[in-house]
C-alpha positions in Angstrom: 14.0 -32.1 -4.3 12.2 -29.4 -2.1 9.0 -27.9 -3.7 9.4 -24.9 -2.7 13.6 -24.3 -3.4 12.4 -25.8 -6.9 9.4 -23.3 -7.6 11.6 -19.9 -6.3 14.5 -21.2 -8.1 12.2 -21.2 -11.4 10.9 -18.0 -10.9 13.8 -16.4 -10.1 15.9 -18.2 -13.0 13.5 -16.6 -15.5 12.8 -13.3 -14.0 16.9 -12.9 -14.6 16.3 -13.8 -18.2 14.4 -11.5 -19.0 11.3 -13.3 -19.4 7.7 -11.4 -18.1 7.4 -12.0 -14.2 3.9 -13.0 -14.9 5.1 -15.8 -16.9 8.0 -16.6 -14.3 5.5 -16.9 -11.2 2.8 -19.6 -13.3 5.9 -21.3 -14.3 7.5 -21.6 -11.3 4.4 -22.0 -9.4 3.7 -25.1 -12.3 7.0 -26.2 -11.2 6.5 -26.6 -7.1 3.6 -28.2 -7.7 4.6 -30.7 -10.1 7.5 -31.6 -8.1 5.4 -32.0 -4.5 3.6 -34.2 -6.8 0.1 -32.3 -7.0 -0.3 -32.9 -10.3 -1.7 -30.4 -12.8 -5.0 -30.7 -11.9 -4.4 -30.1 -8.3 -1.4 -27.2 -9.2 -3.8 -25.4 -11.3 -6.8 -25.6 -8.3 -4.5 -24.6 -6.0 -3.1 -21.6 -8.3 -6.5 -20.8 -9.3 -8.1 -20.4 -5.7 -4.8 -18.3 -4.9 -6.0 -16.0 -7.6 -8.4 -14.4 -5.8 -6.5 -13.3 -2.3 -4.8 -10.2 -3.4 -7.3 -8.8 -5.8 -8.7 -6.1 -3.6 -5.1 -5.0 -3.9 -4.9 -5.4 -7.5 -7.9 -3.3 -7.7 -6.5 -0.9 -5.2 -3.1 -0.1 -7.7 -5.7 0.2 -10.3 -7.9 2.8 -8.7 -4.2 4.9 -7.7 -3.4 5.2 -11.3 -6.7 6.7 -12.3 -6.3 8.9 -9.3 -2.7 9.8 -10.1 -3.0 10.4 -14.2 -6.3 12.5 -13.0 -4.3 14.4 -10.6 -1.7 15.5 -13.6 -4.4 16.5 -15.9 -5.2 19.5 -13.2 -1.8 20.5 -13.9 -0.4 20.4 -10.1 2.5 17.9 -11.3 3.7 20.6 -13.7 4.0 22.8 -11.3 5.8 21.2 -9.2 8.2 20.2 -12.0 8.7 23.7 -13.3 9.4 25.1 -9.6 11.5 22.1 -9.4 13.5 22.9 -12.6 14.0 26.6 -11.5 15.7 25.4 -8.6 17.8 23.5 -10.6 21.5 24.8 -11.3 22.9 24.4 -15.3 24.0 20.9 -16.5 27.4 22.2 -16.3 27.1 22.8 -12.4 27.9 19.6 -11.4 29.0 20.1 -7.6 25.4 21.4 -7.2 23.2 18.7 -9.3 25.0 16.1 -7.1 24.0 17.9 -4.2 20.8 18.0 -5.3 20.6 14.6 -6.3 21.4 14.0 -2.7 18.4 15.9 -1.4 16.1 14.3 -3.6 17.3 10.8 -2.5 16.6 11.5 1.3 13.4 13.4 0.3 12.3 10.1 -1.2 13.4 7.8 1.8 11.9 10.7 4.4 8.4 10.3 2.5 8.3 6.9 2.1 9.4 6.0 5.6 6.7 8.3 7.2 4.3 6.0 4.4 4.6 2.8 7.0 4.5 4.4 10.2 3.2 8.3 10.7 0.8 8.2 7.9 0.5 4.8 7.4 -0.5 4.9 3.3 2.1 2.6 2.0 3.1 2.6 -1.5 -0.5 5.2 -2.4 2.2 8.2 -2.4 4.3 6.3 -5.2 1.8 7.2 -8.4 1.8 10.6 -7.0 4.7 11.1 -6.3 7.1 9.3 -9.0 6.0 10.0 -11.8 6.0 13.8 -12.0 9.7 13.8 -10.8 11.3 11.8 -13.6 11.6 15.0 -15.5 13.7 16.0 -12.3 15.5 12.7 -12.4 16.5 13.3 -16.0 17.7 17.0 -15.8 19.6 15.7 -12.7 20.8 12.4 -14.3 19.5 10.8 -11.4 20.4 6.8 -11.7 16.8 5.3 -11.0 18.3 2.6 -9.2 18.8 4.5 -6.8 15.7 6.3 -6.5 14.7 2.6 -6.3 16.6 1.9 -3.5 16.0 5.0 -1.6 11.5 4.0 -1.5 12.3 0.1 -1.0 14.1 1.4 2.1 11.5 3.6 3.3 8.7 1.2 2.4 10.7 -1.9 4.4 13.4 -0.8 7.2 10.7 1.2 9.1 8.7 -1.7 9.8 11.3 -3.7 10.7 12.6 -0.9 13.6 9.7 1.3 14.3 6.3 -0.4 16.4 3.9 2.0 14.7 1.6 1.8 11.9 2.5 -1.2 10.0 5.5 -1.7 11.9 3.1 -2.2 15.2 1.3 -4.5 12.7 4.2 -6.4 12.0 5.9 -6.5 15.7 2.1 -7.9 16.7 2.5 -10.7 14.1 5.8 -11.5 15.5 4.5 -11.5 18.9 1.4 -13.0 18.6 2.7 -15.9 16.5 5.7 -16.6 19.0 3.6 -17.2 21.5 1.7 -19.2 19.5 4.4 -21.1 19.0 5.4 -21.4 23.2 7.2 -18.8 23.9 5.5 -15.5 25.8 7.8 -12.4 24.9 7.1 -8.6 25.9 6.0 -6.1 22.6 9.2 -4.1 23.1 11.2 -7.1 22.8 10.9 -7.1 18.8 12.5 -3.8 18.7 15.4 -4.1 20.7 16.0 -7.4 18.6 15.4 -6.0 15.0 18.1 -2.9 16.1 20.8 -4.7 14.7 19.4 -5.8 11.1 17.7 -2.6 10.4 21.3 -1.2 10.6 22.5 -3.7 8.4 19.7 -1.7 5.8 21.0 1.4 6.7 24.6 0.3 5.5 23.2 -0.5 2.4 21.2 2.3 1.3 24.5 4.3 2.0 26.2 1.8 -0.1 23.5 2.6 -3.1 23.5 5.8 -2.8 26.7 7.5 -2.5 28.8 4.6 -4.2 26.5 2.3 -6.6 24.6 4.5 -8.3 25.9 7.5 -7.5 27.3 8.2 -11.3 25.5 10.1 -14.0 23.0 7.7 -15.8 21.1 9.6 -18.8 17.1 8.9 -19.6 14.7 10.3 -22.3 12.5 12.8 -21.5 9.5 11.0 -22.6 5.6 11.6 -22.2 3.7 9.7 -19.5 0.1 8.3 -19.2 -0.7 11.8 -20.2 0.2 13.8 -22.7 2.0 17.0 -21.4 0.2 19.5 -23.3 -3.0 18.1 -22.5 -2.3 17.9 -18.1 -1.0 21.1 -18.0 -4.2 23.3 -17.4 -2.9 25.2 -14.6 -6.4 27.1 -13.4 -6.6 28.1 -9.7 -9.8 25.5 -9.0 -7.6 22.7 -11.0 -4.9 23.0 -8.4 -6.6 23.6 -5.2 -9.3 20.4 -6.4 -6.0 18.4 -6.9 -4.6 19.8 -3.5 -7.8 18.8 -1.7 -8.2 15.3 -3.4 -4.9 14.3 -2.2 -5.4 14.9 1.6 -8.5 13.6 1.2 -7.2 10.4 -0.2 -4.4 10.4 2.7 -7.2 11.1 5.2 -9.6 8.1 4.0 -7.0 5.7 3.6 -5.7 6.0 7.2 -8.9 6.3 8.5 -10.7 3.3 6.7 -7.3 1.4 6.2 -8.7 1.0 2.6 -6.5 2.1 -0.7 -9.6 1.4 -2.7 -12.0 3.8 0.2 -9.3 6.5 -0.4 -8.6 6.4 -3.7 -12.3 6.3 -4.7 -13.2 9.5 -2.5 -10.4 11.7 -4.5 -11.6 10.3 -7.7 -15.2 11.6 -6.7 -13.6 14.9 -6.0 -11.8 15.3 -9.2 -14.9 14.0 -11.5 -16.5 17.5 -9.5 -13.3 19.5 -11.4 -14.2 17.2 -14.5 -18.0 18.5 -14.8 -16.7 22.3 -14.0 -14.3 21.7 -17.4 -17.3 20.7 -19.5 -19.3 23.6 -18.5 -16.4 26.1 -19.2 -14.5 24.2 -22.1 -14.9 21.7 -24.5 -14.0 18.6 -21.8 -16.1 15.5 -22.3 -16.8 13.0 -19.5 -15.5 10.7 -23.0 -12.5 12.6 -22.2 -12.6 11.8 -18.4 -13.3 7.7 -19.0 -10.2 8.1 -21.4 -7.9 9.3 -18.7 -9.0 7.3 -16.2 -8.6 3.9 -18.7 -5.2 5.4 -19.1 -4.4 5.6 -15.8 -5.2 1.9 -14.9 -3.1 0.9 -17.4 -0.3 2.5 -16.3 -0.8 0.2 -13.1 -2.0 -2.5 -14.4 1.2 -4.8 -14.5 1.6 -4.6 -10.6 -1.7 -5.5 -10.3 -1.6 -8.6 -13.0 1.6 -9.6 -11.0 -0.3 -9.6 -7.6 -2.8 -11.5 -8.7 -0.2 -13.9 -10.1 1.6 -13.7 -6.8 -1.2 -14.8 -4.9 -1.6 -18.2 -7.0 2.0 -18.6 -6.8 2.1 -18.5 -2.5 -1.1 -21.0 -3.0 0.7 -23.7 -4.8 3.6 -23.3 -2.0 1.3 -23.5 0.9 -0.5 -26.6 -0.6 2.8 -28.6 -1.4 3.2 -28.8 1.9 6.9 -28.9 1.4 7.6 -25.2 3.5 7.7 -27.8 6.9 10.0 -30.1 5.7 12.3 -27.7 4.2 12.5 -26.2 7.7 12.6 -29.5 9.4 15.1 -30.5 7.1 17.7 -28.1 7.6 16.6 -28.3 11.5 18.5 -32.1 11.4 21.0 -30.9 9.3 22.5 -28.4 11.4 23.0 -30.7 14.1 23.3 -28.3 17.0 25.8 -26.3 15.5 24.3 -22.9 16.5 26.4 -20.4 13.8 25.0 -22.5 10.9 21.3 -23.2 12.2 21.4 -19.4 12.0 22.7 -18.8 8.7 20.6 -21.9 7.3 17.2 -20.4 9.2 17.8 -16.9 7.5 18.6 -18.3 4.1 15.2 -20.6 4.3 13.2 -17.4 5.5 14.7 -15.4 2.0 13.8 -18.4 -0.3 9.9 -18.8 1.5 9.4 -14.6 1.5 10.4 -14.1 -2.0 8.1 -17.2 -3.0 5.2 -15.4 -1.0 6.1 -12.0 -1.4 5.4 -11.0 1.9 7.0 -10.1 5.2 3.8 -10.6 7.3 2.4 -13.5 5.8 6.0 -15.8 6.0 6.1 -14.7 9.7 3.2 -17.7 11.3 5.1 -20.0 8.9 8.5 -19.1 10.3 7.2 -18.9 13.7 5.9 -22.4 14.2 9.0 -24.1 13.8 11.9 -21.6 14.6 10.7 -21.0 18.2 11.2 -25.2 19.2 14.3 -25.1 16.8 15.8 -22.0 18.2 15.1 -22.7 21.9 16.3 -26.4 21.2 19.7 -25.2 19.9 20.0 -22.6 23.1 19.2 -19.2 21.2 18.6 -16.6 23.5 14.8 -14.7 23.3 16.4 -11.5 21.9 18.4 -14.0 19.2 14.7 -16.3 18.6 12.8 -12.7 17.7 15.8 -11.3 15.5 15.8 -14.4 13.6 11.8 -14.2 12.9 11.7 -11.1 12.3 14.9 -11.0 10.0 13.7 -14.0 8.3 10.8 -12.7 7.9 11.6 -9.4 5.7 14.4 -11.3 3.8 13.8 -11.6 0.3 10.5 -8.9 0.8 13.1 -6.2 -1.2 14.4 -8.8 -3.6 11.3 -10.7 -4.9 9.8 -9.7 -7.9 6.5 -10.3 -6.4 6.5 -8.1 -3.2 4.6 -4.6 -3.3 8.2 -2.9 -1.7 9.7 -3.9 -5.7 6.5 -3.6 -7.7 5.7 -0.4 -6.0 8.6 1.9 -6.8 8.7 0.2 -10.4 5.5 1.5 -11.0 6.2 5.0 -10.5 10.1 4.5 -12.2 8.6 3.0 -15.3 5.8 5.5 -15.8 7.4 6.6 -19.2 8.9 3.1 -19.6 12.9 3.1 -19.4 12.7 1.6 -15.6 13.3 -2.6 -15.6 10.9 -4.0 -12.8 13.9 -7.0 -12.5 17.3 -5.4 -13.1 16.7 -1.6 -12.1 14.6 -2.6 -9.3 14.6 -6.1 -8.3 18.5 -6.8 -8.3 19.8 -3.7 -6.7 17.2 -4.1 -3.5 18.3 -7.8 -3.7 21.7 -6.7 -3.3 21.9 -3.5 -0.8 19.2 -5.2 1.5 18.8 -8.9 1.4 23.0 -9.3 1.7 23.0 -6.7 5.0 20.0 -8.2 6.3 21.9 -11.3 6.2 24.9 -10.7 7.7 23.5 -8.1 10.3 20.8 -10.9 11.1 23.4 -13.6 11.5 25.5 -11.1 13.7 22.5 -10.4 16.2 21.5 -13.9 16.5 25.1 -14.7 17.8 25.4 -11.5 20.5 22.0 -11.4 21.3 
């Protein structure tokens, strides 16, 4: 049996149990390595020196949370929440909660789309975001699943489509590593050829939206990392030093390209509004380390699951079965040009939802579907969809991916959001299936 089918098959197998998606990744990862014969001794070096490649990330989600439960104590997310309430109409309006359901939904997609290419933060906005709106969600009955859907669009289809920001990141892998690979293709190419899936996306989020989740679905209104009496200060300077950490957090970021950079700089700013409360109250710098500590540990399961993640993809990599799973299916196909097609896609989905990552599974794609495809007759155009399809597939429905982990973090901040079923399965579904079919279809006109 293939390592690597084995391994994601473990991981994935427990994750729908129920069991923590820490545990699934070091059991699955125990799995793959076990079965490509490494041995636990060479499984648990491999997993251990993948420990290590997505802590700055780790770290990263960790400094967000402080910065995020630090914003609320200022009091700016009440605020918004109150002026949010009075907008909405009674419970008993119902016409004009869904409406505003609606608007909320496209908000969310329209912020977390300009997240990947105009102001290319990613997932930073989600802790700030998120978590002050589930009050919103509540009063609105809001189906989080759908809010789910709505960022793991924004923070994936743009991208896919758009050569800016991380998309002009991602089209350059896909370049580069085609012609790499033999074949020389122009940087406009990888749009015209990702045109196709990326409406396949579009169909789904319409699908999640106004038919899935678009029933009433009823919540707690429970506290968050912060207790609501104690964030609510409301003073002048509390808002305007929130106001100004958060551009400068968006400003750092895009101009260091570092999470950690920008959330560090607004964390400096706010410990100024910190000293200015112990002066005029009695506020502790105790009391700051406290909410700090508690912001951290309201992100500090994506972090534990990078971290895991990153041992996980290790293990994969060093079974060395990723090549023969390709080469495999290569033989298998047997020239039959509608099936190599299906069969590529479905092997990109089960190596990107092992790795977790669109832009790491692209160089492992590359190398052998550019011989494969051109040896079958696929045109250029068909070649880069397939990549690049291949590539994101599985990105929305692993349970390690920052485009799932992200938008649980904010969902769960008062704990009633599941990372696997609220977040994991629905992405699975309205993306992975469209990006499937709508992948499949461009391969064959293009």
């Amino acid at each position: 049996m293939n390592a690597v089918i084995i391994a994601v098959l473990v991981m994935i197998g427990l994750s729908l149990a129920r069991i923590h998606v820490v545990v699934a990744l070091i059991a699955g990862a125990a799995a793959g390595g076990l079965t490509a014969g490494l041995g636990v001794e060479g499984t648990l070096a491999a997993f251990s020196e993948g420990l290590g490649s997505n802590a700055l990330i780790a770290l990263s989600y960790g400094l967000l949370g402080a910065f995020a439960v630090a914003v609320s104590y200022t009091g700016l997310p009440k605020l918004m929440i109150n002026a949010a309430l009075k907008v909405l109409s009674t419970k008993e309006d119902t016409r004009r909660r869904g409406l505003m359901k609606v608007l909320i939904l496209l908000v969310i997609v329209f912020i977390s789309s300009l997240s990947q290419n105009l102001v290319p933060v990613h997932i930073a906005f989600i802790p700030l975001l998120i978590p002050p709106m589930l009050q919103v969600f509540n009063e609105l009955y809001l189906d989080r699943r759908a809010a789910a859907s709505a960022l793991t669009f924004g923070l994936k289809a743009p991208y896919m489509l758009i050569p800016a920001g991380y998309g002009a990141i991602y089209h350059q892998t896909i370049q580069e590593n085609m012609e790499a690979s033999g074949m020389s293709i122009p940087f406009e190419a990888v749009q015209d050829a990702l045109i196709i899936p990326v409406a396949g996306m579009v169909v789904g989020l319409f699908i999640a939206l106004f038919f899935s989740y678009r029933k009433p679905r009823t919540y707690e209104d429970r506290p968050l990392a912060v207790e609501e009496e104690e964030s609510a200060q409301f003073s002048t300077f509390g808002i305007a030093c929130a106001v100004l950490s958060i551009v400068v957090v968006l400003v750092v970021q895009v101009q260091t390209d570092s999470m950690i950079a920008g959330a560090f700089s607004g964390l400096l700013l706010l410990y100024i509004y910190f000293i200015v409360l112990r002066i005029t109250s009695g506020f502790t710098l105790s009391d700051a380390d406290d909410i700090l500590t508690n912001g951290m540990k309201m992100l500090a399961f994506i972090g534990f699951v990078m971290i895991t993640a990153g041992g996980f993809a290790e293990v994969i990599r060093e079974t060395g079965h990723v090549d023969s799973l390709v080469n495999t299916a290569a033989q298998w196909v047997d020239g039959r040009m509608g099936l190599a097609a299906a069969v590529m896609l479905i092997i990109g989905l089960f190596i990107t939802m092992g790795i977790g990552s669109s832009f790491a599974t692209v160089p492992i794609l590359a190398a052998v579907f550019v011989p494969l495809g051109e040896s079958l007759g696929f045109s250029m155009l068909a070649i880069i969809s397939l990549i690049g399809t291949a590539g994101a597939l599985g990105d929305a429905g692993s349970p390690a991916s920052d485009s799932t982990l992200g938008p649980t973090a904010g969902l769960n901040a008062d704990g009633q959001h599941n990372h696997i079923w609220d977040t994991v399965v629905p992405t699975f579904i309205h993306y992975n299936i469209p990006l499937l079919i709508f992948g499949w279809i461009a391969a064959m006109i293009l």
